[in-house]
C-alpha positions in Angstrom: 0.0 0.0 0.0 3.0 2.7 0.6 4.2 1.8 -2.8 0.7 2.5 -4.3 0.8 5.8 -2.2 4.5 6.8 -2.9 3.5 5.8 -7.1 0.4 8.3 -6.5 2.4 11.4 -5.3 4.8 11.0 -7.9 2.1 10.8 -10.5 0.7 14.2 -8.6 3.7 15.5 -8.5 4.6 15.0 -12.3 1.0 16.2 -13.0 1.9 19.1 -11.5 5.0 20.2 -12.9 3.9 19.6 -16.5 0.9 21.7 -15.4 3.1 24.5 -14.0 5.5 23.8 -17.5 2.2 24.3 -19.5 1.3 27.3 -17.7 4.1 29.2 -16.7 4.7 31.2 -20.2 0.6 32.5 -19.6 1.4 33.5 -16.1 4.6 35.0 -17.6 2.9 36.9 -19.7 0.0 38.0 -17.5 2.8 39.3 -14.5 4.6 40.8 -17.1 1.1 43.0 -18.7 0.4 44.2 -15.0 3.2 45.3 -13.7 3.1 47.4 -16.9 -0.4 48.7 -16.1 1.0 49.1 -12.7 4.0 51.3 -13.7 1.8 53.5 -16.1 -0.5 54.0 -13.3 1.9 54.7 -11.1 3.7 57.3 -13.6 0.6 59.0 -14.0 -0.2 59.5 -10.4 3.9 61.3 -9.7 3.5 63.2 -13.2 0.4 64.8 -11.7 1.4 65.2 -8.3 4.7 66.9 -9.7 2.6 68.9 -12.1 0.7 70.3 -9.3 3.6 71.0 -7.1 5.7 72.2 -9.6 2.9 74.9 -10.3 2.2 75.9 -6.6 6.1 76.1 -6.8 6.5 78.7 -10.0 3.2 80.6 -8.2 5.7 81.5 -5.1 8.4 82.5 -7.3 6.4 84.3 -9.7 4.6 86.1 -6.1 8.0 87.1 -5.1 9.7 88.4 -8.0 7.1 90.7 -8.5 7.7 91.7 -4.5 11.0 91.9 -5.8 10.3 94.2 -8.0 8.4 96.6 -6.1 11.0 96.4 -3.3 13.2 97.8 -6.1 10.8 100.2 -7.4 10.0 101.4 -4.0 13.6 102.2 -3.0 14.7 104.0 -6.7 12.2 105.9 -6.0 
């Protein structure tokens, strides 16, 4: 009976490696699409949180040159 058993898992476990053999290029190819999407996603999400910072950025700079200027102004005067 241990023989029978022992012939049984190595049937299950041959089954299973031809299954993962069979497989494996599908999952492959599957991983490989998503972590894709993923990265896209991903890019998106820092390009428009940079966008938006960026901007609040060159909103400062462009507020205090034109202090800047007026500073200037004031004391030429």
């Amino acid at each position: 009976m241990s023989d029978s058993n022992e012939t049984n898992a190595s049937k299950s476990q041959d089954l299973r490696s031809r299954l993962k053999q069979f497989t494996q290029p599908l999952v492959d190819s599957i991983d490989t699409k998503l972590r894709d999407q993923v990265d896209h996603r991903v890019d998106e999400r820092v390009e428009v949180s940079l966008s938006a910072r960026l901007s609040v950025i060159e909103r400062a700079i462009a507020d205090l040159d034109r202090e800047i200027r007026e500073i200037k102004e004031r004391l030429d005067s």
